[in-house]
Residue, then its C-alpha position, 0 to 999 in steps of 0.5 A: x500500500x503506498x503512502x498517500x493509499x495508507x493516508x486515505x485509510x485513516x479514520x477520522x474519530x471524536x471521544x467525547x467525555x465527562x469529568x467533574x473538573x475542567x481542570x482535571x480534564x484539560x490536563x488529562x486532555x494536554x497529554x493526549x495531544x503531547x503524546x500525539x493521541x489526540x489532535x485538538x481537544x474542545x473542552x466545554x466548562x459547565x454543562x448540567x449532568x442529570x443521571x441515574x446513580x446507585x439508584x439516585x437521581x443526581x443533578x451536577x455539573x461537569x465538563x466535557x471534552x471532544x477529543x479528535x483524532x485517529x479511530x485507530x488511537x481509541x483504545x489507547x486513549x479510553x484505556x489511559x481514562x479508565x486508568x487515570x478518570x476520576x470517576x468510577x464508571x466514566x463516560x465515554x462515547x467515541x463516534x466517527x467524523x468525515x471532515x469536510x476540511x481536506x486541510x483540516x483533515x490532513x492536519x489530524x492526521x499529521x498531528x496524531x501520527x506516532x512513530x510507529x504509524x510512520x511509514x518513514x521513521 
């Protein structure tokens, strides 16, 4: 496979999460992107949370990020929430993108590329 058939073939994702701490959740989210697993981050401060837990209604306030970045960098990334996330049960949503953006999409893709997915390192 060349490398422009291998750059057609990445898959474009967002994981969206919740954390009771903006600021938690934007130095959770800095080493993603430092680690290249994650492009750009969106992080949105106060949003209200209604769930049921433990058999109560709960009515709070969290924050919640969109991370994007390459569908084939989730694993490491929901693996690296479930180990460091406050949270005993933490939400995680990971759904696809087809940007619309050529430029912005080679951008992620250029972003989020880890020595071991280049094919020239």
């Amino acid at each position: 496979m060349s490398g422009d058939q291998a750059d057609e073939d990445v898959e474009i994702c967002e994981i969206v999460i919740t954390a009771p701490d903006a600021e938690w959740l934007a130095g959770f989210c800095r080493s993603l992107i430092e680690d290249r697993l994650a492009a750009a981050v969106h992080i949105i401060e106060d949003i209200r949370t209604l769930y049921r837990w433990q058999g109560e209604i709960h009515d709070t306030h969290e924050a919640r990020a969109h991370i994007r970045t390459r569908r084939s960098h989730a694993p490491a990334i929901v693996h690296r929430i479930q180990a460091d996330h406050p949270y005993e049960v933490p939400s995680v949503v990971v759904q696809s993108l087809t940007p619309l953006n050529h430029r912005y999409e080679l951008w992620l893709r250029d972003a989020t590329l880890l020595a071991a997915d280049d094919p020239n390192a």
